[in-house]
Residue, then its C-alpha position, 0 to 999 in steps of 0.5 A: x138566398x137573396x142572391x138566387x131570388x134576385x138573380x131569377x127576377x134578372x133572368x125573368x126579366x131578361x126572358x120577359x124582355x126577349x120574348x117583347x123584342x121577339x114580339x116587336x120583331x114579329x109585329x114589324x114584320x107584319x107591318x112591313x108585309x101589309x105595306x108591301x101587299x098593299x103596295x103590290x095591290x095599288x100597283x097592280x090597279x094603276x097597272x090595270x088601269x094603264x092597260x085598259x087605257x091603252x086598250x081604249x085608246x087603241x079600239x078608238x084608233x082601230x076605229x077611226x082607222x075602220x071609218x077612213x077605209x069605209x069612207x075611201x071605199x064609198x069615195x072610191x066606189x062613187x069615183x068609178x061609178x061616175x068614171x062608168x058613167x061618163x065612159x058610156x056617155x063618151x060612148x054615146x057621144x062618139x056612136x051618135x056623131x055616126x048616127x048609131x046608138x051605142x048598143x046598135x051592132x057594129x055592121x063588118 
């Protein structure tokens, strides 16, 4: 009878052991998934956060790239302006050598 008594508290305390390997198993697994979800989280914010560096840096580039063309295109809208204006004033120059005015008609 001794023997059966002592061979059931081996067999519970084999049991009692299992189920706490079982549950240290469980409970590093879990561990192991949070550390892997936090991970993922962090790195999905650095990854967010790049992309809208990146972004940023790109609108300031699209920026400065806009103001370069509206300067070139005030400097070139100025530059023919001033071409216009000394073309007709060449005019008026030559018409006036003949006595005319550059709107007086040609006569044939």
């Amino acid at each position: 009878m001794q023997l059966t008594v002592r061979l059931t508290k081996a067999q519970n305390a084999e049991a009692e052991l299992k189920r706490r390997e079982r549950d240290l198993e469980d409970r590093e697994r879990e561990s192991s998934l949070k550390v892997e979800q936090e991970i993922n989280i962090r790195l999905d914010q650095v990854r967010l956060a790049a992309s809208n560096e990146a972004e940023q840096r790109l609108s300031l580039q699209l920026s400065d790239k806009d103001r370069t063309i509206r300067d070139l295109a005030s400097k070139l809208e100025e530059a023919s302006r001033k071409a216009q204006q000394g073309s007709q004033q060449r005019k008026a120059r030559h018409w006036s050598c003949f006595g005319r005015s550059a709107s007086s008609p040609v006569p044939i």
